[in-house]
Each structure stands twice: as structure tokens, then as C-alpha cells.
N, C-alpha and C positions, 0 to 999 in steps of 0.2 A: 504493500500500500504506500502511499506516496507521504501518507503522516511521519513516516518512519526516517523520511529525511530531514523531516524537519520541527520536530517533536523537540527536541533539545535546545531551539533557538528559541523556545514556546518558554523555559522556563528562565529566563535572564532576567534580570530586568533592566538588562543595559542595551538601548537599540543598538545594534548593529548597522552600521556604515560600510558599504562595501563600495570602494572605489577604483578606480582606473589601474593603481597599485593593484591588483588581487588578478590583474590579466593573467590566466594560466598560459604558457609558456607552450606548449603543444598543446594542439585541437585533434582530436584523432578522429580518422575516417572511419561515418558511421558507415561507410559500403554505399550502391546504387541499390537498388531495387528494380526486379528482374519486370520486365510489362506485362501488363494484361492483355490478354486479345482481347477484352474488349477496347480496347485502345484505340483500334482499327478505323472504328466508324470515326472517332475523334480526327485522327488524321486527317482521313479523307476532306474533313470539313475545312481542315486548315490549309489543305491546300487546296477549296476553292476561293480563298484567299485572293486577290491580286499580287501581284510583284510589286517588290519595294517601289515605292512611291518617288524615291528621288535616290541619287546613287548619291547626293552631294556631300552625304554623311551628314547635316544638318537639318534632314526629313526622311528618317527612317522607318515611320506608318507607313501599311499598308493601306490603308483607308481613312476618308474622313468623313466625316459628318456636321456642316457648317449649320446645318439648320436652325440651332438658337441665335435671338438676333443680336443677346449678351449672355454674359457670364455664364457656364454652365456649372450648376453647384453640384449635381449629383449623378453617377450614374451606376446602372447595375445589369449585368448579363446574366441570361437567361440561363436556370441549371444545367440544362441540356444542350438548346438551340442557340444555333449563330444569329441569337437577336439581343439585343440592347437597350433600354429606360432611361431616359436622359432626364433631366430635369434642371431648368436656370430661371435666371433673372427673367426672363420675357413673360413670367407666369405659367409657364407650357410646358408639356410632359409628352415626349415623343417616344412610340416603340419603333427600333428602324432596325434592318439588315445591316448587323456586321461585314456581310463579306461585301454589300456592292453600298450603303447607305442609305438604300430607299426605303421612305416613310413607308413602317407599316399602318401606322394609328397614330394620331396625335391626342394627345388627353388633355382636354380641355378641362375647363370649370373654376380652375383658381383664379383668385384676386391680387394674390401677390407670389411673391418670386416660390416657385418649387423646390424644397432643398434637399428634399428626400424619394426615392424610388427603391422599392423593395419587391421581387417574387417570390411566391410563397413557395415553399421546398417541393410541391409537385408539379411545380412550374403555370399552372390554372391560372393563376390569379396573379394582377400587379398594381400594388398599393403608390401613390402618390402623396406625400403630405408636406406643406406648405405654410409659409410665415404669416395664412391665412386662417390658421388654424385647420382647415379642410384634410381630410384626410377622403382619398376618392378611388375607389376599387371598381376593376377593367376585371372582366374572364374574358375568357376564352373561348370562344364560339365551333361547334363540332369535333372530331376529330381527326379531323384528314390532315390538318395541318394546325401552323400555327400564324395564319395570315389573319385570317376574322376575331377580332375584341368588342366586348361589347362591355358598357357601362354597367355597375353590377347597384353600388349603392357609393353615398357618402357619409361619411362618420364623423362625426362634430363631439366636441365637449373639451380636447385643449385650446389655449389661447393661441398659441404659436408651437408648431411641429418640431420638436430637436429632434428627434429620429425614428425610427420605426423598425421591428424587427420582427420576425414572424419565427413563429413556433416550429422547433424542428422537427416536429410530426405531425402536426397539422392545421389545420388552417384556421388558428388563432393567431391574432396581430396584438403586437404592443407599443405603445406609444408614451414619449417622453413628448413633456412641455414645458414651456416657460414660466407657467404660473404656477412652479411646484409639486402637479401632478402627475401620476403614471397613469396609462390608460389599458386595458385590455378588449378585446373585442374578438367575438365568435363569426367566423362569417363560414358559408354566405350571409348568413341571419343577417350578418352588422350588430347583434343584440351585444348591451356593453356587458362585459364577464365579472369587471372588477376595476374600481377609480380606488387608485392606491394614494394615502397620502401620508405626511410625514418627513418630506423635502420642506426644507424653507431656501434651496432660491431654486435657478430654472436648471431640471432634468437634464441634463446636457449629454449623458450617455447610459447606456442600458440594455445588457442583455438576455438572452435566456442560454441559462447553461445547459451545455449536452446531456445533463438528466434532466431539462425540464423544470428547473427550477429559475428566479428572476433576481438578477443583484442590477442598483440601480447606485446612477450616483449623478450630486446635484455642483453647484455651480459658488455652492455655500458649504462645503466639503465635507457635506453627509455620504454616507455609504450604507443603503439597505439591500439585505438579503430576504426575498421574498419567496411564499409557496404560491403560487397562482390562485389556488382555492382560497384561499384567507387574505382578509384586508389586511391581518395585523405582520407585519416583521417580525421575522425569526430572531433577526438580528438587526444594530445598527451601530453605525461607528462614524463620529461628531468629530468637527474638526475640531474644537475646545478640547479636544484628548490630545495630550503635548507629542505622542507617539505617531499620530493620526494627522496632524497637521499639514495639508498640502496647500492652504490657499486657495483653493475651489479646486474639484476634481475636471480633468478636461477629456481622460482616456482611459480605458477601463477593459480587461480582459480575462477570461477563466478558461484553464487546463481544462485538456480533452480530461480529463480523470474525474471533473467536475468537483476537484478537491481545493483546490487554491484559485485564487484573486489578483491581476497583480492591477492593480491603481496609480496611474499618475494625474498628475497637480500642475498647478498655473505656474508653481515658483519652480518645477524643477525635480520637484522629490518624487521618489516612487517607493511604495509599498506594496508587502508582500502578505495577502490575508489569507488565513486559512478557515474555509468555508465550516468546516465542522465547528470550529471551536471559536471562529466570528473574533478573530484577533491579529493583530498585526505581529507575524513571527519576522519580518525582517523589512531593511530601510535598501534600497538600492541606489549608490551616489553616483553615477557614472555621467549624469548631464550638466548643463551649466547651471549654476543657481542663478535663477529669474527666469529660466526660458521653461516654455509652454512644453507638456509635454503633451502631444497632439497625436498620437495612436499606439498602440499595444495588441500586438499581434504573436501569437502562440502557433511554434512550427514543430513538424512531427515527422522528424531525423530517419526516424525508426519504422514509420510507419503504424504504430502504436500509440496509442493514449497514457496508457498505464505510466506509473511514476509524475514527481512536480513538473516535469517539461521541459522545455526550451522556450524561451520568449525575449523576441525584440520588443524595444522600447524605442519612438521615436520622436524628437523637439524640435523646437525651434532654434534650436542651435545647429539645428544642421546634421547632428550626428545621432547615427542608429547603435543604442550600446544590445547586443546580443548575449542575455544572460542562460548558464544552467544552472535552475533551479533545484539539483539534489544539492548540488555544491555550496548554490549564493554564492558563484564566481562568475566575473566578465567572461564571455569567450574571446570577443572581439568588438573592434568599433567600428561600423560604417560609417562614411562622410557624403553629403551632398555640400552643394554652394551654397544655400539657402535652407530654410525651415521644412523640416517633414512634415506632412500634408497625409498623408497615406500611408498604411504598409500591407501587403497583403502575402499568407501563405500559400502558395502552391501544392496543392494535393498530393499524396502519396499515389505513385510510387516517387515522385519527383520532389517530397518532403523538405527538402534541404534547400529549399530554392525558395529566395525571398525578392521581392519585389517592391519598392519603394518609389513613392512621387513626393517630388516636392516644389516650393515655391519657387524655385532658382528654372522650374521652365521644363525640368527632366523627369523621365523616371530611369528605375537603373533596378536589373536582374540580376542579384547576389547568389553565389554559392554562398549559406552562411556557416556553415561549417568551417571554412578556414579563412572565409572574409572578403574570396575573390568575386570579382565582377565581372559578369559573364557578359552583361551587356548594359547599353546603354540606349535607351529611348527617345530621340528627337524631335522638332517639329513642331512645339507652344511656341506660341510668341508672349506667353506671359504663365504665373504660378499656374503649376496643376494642383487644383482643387480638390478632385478624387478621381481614383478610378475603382476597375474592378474585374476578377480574373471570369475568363470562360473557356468552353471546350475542352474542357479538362485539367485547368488551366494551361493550357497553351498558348492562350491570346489574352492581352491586355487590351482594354478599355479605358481611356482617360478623361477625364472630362476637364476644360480648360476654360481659367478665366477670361481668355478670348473670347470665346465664345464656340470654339469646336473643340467635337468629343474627336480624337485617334487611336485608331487599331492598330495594336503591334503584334508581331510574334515574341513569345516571352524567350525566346533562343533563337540564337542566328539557323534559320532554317536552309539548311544544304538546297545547292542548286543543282 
């Protein structure tokens, strides 16, 4: 069990600091992992593809997608299909073709900017929700394909959308907002499941962990761990707790084991919580103090959940620190030019392959196992805002505060 790593750090009562100093010295090769033949149809899809876009090495998408007419805040690819959910400033939510960019459906009905697009895990459904407070659900019409969407219902009751995440077994939606509330919602119904409260400032992230349960955190450095069924919290952890202190939580992430937490903060700090016992077993120091830490992504080496993990952490300092957690040691540090924005894990069997966007214009495909950089993504004329992996992860999706989303290959694809 994964408490077993970290059981001993439970009983101190001196936080632990782990810094830059604690880099282990060799990273050992967890191996490749052998393919699946179901892989095959993956392929295929990637290379209906286009050919690089420009050889100039300064536009290395395969495709683009101009059609928001600013910013685009959000986007998210399809589990399965080479399609795509964009969402930006223009108020408009587009589903379109990754491989050639044509509109499949445009999603109308917001009032203000879209910042969020979400599919629910059997790919049916695609939630949109907005600085309008609007949350507005698309299915899927027959099943020959996945061309025909139809308007399903809209879901009201937060003020303004911080995010949306849907259940990973079924098609229960949840939703953070700005006025302190978490939201649950049964669909198709739309009927609401559960208004969780006990945030005092705005929801800024939140998910459901791979057993189904909900840890939430606000923007006023609370931290609750929730059962779906019950209003009340399991647990909660106050920034007034000197151990606990991050200066509003910004990024927030839980082990496939569904056993630890890691949490980062406005000023920099990250913690290490363990879910059973709702307490912060360690402090992680490897960013700048004051810079944002702005995503926390957990990757799986091994192709395994079991054990506390591996997890990057990344800020606006620019750099991605890649911790193991049985140890609570650095492995290593990625670097961009500007602020992380994004990080996204790459599926098993390709486990060890991390993918990072950031303000400075790029994204960039890491081995993280020993740090290298397998590639590099071109083509913003300004931050990328987010993106999101598809086809197995094979392809990146990016969304840019230009105003276009760009399709990459996550590796240089042989010609």
C-alpha cells in the first residue's frame, strides 16, 4: 500500500522541506512498455493526419483551427475520436475535426467568454461552462458516427464556471465556482445531485479521484475531501493551519492509488496530503517562492497505479520540478521561457512521456524519467493557454491566446 511510504513522515512534527539539494543523482530506466494491438486503429488515425505544416521549424502543427475570433481558453479531445471542444473569448464552443479542422457543431448559448469544455468518459456527451455561469450539455445524435450533436439541457446555479469534471464512470458532472460553491449534476436528467458548501473564496480546482470520490480546493486555501453522496466533508484543511498555508490553492492533483493529494499554492509551496488520514505528510520546495503554481499532473512510469507515484508540478516560474513520491525526492527539473500553463500525462504504455504548455508560446514533449526533451511544439504567436492529449495520446491539442487551437504529433513521426 502506498501509506507505507509515507507513514513515518505522518508522525514528525517538523515539516519537511525538500529542495533542489535532494536531486537524486541517477534516474533509473523504468523500461518501455511493449504495444497493444489495439494500438493499431490509433495509428491509422494519426496518420490521417496532414504533413507538417511548415518545415520552417517555427510551425511544426499539423493543423489549425482559427475559428475563434479571440482568445481561446479551453480545449479538450474526444476519448476516442479525432475531434476536438474548443472554447474562448468570443462566447463560443466549437466541436471540429482534428485531422482537416472542419466545424462539426458550434455551441452556442453563452453570454460571456467559455473557459471550460469537458467529455464525459463514454465520449456521448460535451459539457461547456462559462464566466456566464451557464453550464450547457450537447449529445450525440445516433450511432453511425460522431458528426450529428444535439443540445441536450443547460445547468444553472454557479455564479461563474472555474471548471468542470465529469465522473469517471459515469455521466455525473461537477462543477466549481466563484461564489464558493461545488456543484454536482446527474445527466441526462440535469437533476442537481449535490451543492456542496464550505469554501469561503472561489473553487478554482477540483476533482474526482479514480475511486470516485471529490477533493476540492478554493482560492482562500481551503482543501475539502468529499463523498459524492453526503453534503458534509470527510475532511478539511484551512489555510490558518501554519503546515497548510499556501496563499490560495491554484492546482491540485490525486495518485492513480487514490491514496495521496499533492496541492499547490499562489506563493509557490506544495503539499503532500494523505487522503486516509486528511493531513499534510510533507512540504515540497523545489519552485520559486511567489510564483503560481499552475498544474499538477501525476504520470505512470510503470504503467501501474499502485504505490504514492510520480508527479510533476508546474509554475510560473517556468520550471517543471518532477517528484517521487515513495522517496519525497526531486527526480529532475524541466525548464520553459515563461510560466507553465499546462501539463498533461501521456497514457500507458507511453507512461513516461510528459507534455507541457506554457506562456512563452510553446509546448515541449519530455521523457520524464531522465528529463530529456523529445520535442518541441511550435506555431502561437502568443501564451498557450491549454491544451489536451488525444488518440491515444498521440496528438496534442492546444488552445492559444491568439486565438487558434494547433494539432501536433506528441513525437516526431517517421516519414
Amino acid at each position: 500500500m502506498a501509506s507505507t511510504h509515507h507513514d513515518d513522515d505522518e508522525d514528525t512534527n517538523e515539516e519537511q522541506y525538500i529542495t533542489a539539494d535532494d536531486v537524486l543523482a541517477e534516474v533509473p530506466d523504468d523500461g518501455d512498455q511493449p504495444m497493444d494491438e489495439d494500438d493499431d486503429e490509433l495509428t491509422d488515425m494519426v496518420g490521417d493526419l496532414p504533413a507538417q505544416a511548415s518545415g520552417s521549424g517555427e510551425d511544426n502543427s499539423v493543423q489549425a483551427f482559427p475559428n475563434h475570433q479571440a482568445s481561446v481558453f479551453a480545449v479538450a479531445v474526444h476519448p476516442t475520436e479525432g475531434l476536438a471542444a474548443s472554447g474562448g473569448e468570443d462566447d463560443l464552443g466549437y466541436i471540429w475535426d482534428i485531422t482537416d479542422g472542419e466545424v462539426i457543431v458550434k455551441l452556442t448559448g453563452h453570454t460571456d467568454s467559455v473557459t471550460s469544455t469537458a467529455w464525459s468518459n463514454d465520449g456521448q456527451l460535451i459539457a461547456t461552462g462559462g464566466m456566464d455561469g451557464k453550464i450547457r450539455i450537447w449529445r450525440r445524435v445516433g450511432t453511425e458516427n460522431y458528426r450529428t450533436w444535439e443540445f441536450l439541457t443547460e445547468l444553472q446555479g454557479p455564479d461563474e464556471v472555474m471548471f468542470l469534471r465529469w465522473h469517471p464512470k459515469g455521466n455525473v458532472l461537477l462543477a466549481g465556482s466563484n461564489d464558493t460553491t461545488l456543484w454536482l449534476w446527474q445527466l441526462p436528467s440535469g437533476a442537481t445531485m449535490q451543492v456542496f458548501a464550505g469554501h469561503t473564496g472561489a473553487v478554482q480546482c477540483g476533482e474526482f479521484t479514480p475511486d470516485g470520490m471529490i477533493i476540492s480546493a478554493c482560492a482562500d486555501g481551503t482543501l475539502i475531501y468529499w463523498d459524492p453522496r453526503s453534503p458534509n466533508p470527510i475532511f478539511k484543511l484551512v489555510g490558518t493551519d501554519a503546515r497548510f498555508s499556501l496563499d490560495g490553492i491554484t492546482a491540485l492533483g490525486v495518485n492513480g492509488a487514490s491514496t495521496l493529494a499533492v496541492v499547490g499554492g499562489a506563493a509557490g509551496g506544495v503539499r503532500v496530503v494523505s487522503l486516509s488520514k486528511g493531513e499534510v505528510v510533507n512540504a515540497l520546495g523545489g519552485h520559486t517562492e511567489g510564483e503560481s503554481i499552475e498544474a499538477v499532473q501525476f504520470l505512470e512510469f510503470t504503467g501501474t497505479s499502485s504505490g504514492p507515484g510520480i508527479v510533476a508540478t508546474g509554475a510560473t516560474d517556468g520550471k517543471i520540478c518532477i517528484w517521487d513520491l515513495a522517496t519525497m525526492r526531486l527526480r529532475t527539473t524541466l525548464e520553459h521561457e515563461d510560466a507553465i500553463t499546462t501539463l498533461l500525462a501521456v497514457p500507458p504504455p507511453k507512461g513516461h512521456l510528459l507534455v507541457s504548455a506554457s506562456a512563452d508560446k510553446s509546448l515541449k514533449t519530455w521523457d520524464a524519467r531522465a528529463g530529456t526533451l523529445i520535442r518541441q511544439h511550435k506555431g502561437h504567436q502568443g501564451p498557450v493557454l491549454g491544451a489536451s492529449l488525444g488518440l491515444g495520446g498521440s496528438v496534442i491539442v492546444s488552445a492559444g491566446d491568439d486565438g487558434v487551437c494547433l494539432v501536433y504529433t506528441t513525437e516526431q513521426v517517421e516519414e
